[in-house]
Phi, psi and omega in degrees: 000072141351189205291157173219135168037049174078356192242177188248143190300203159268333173245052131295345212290113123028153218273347193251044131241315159324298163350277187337282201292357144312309207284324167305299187289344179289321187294303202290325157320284194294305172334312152315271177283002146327288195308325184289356195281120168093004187294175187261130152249222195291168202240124174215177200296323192266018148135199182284150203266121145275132184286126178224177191285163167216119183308330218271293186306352204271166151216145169230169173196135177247160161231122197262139226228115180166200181201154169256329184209179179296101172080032181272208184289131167288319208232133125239162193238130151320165161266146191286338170319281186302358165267334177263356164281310185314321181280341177275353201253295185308302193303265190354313172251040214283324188256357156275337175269350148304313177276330178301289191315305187283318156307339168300300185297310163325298193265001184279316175310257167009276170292338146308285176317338159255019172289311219241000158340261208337319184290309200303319178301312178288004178283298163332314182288312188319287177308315169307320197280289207312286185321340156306305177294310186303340185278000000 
């Protein structure tokens, strides 16, 4: 379809509701896999699996980014010293760093959808007009 009357169609609607529906599927990834931690797993003779996080499975790694001079080092990687204490800080606080991450993600969705207003209104007159022409 292209433009109708200068505007853009329904199937235009535009990188800023693609945003959106980006911003939605990332919060819904983590939420998803959030629900697995504490879930019941398999059943075995010396009783039930509870899902839990594993310090033993995680990795992190920070970097710090810049140059003191022209054509120095670019990169540094933390040190793993300072990466297995950090993954132990992240277990320790998990559900408080869990509720930050998922308020970020809330409100990082949230301000795409209302970022992506304008498209959804011109899609909505587009459905209006046709269902007009259809009657």
């Amino acid at each position: 379809m292209g433009r109708v009357s200068g505007r853009e169609s329904v199937s235009d609607m535009g990188p800023k509701w693609q945003a959106y529906q980006n911003a939605k599927q990332r919060r819904s990834e983590v939420e998803a896999w959030i629900k697995h931690i504490g879930a019941t797993g398999r059943r075995h003779s010396s009783g039930t699996d509870i899902l839990s996080l594993s310090p033993a499975h995680a990795v992190v790694k920070l970097v710090v980014a810049g140059q003191y001079s022209e054509g120095g080092q670019n990169y540094w990687d933390s040190p793993k010293s300072f990466n297995s204490v950090l993954l132990d800080v992240i277990h320790d606080n998990f559900d408080e760093l869990r509720d930050q991450v998922l308020k970020r993600l809330k409100a990082s969705e949230s301000a795409a959808l209302i970022d992506a207003k304008a498209e959804v209104a011109v899609a909505m007159s587009d459905i209006e007009k046709a269902e007009s022409e259809a009657a």
